[in-house]
Backbone bond lengths (Angstrom), bond angles and torsions (degrees), N, CA, C in turn:
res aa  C-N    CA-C-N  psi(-1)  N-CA   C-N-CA  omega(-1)  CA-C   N-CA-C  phi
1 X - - - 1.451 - - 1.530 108.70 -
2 X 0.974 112.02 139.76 1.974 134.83 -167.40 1.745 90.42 -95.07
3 X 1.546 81.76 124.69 2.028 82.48 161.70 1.501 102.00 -110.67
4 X 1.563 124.87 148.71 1.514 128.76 174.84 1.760 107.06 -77.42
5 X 0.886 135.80 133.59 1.631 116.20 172.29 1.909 83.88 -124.48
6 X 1.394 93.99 124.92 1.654 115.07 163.29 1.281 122.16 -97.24
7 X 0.991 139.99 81.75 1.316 125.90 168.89 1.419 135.75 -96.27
8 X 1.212 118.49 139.53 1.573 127.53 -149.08 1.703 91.37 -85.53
9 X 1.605 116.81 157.83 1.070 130.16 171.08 1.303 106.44 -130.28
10 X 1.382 111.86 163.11 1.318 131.99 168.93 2.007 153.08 -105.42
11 X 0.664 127.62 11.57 0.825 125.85 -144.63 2.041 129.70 -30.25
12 X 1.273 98.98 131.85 1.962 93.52 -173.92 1.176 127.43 -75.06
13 X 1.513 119.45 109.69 1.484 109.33 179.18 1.544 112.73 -77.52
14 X 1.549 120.68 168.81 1.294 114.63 145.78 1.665 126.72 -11.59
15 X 0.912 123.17 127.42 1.761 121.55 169.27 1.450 110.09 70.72
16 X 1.116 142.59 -11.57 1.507 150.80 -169.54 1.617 101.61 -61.76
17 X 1.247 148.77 159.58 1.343 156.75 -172.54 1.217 104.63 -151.67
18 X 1.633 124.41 167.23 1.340 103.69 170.73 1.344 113.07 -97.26
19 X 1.265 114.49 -19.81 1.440 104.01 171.31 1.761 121.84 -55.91
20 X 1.145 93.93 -22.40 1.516 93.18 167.02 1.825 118.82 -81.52
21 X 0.895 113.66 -55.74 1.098 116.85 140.54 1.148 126.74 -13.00
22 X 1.463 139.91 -76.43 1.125 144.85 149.35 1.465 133.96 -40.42
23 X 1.191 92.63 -24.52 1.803 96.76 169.20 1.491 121.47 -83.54
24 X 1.791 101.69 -17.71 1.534 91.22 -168.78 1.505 95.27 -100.78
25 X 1.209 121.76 18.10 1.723 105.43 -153.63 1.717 98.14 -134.22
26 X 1.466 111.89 -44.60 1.663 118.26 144.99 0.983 133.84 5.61
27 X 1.619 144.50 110.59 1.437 130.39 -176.91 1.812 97.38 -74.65
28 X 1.172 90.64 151.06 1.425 111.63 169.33 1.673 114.77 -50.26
29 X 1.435 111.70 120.44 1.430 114.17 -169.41 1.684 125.75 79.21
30 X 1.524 106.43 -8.37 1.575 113.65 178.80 1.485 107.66 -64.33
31 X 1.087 138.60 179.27 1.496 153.90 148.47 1.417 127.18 -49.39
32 X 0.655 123.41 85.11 2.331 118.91 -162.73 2.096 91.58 -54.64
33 X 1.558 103.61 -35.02 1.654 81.42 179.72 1.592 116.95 -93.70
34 X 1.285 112.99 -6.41 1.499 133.73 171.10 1.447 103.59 -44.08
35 X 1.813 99.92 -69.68 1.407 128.27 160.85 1.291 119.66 -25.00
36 X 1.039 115.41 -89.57 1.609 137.43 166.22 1.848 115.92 -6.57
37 X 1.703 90.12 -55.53 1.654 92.32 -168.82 1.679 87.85 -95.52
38 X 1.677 144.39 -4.02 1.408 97.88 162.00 1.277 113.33 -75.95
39 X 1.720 135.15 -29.14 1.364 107.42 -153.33 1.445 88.79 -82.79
40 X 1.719 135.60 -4.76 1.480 102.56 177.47 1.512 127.04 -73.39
41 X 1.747 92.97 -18.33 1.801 110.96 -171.44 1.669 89.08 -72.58
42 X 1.301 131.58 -76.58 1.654 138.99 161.86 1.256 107.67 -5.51
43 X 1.607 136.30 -32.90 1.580 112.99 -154.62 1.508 102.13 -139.31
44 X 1.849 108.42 -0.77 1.369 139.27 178.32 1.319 87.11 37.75
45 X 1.701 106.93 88.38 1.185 118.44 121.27 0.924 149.33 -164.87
46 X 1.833 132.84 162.13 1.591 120.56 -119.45 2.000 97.74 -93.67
47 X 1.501 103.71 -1.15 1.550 102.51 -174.08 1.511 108.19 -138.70
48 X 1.641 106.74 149.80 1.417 99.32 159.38 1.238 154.47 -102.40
49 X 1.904 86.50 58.77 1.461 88.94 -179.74 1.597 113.08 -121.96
50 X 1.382 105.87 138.49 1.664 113.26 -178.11 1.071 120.04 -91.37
51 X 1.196 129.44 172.53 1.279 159.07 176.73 1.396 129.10 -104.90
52 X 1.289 126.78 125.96 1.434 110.36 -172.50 1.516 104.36 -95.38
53 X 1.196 116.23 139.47 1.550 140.10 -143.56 1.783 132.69 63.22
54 X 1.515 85.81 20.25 1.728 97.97 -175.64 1.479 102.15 -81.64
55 X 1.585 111.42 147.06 1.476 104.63 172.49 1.518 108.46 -112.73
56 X 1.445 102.85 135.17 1.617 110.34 -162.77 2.193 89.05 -106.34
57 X 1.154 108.16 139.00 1.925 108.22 175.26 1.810 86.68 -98.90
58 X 1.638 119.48 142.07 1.006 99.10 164.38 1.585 105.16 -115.95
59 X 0.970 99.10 -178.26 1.328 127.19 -176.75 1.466 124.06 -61.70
């Protein structure tokens, strides 16, 4: 049996952070820094700072 895996993307606007990021995208009750370090482990990378037009995969 085949599992589908969907994963949502992002794209970074101007001013975007990941904690923001992470807050809107977060399951309800998860960890915001739990959060935080998968999409950095997911998108390997060593800082949190973005780029505007960077594409972040989340978690």
């Amino acid at each position: 049996m085949y599992r589908t895996i969907v994963q949502e993307r992002v794209v970074i606007q101007r001013g975007d952070t990941i904690w923001e990021i992470a807050s809107l995208h977060k399951k309800s009750g998860e960890n915001i820094r739990s959060y935080i370090d998968k999409i950095k482990t997911i998108n390997h990378l060593t800082t949190s700072a973005l780029q505007e037009g960077q594409v972040l995969i989340l978690p």
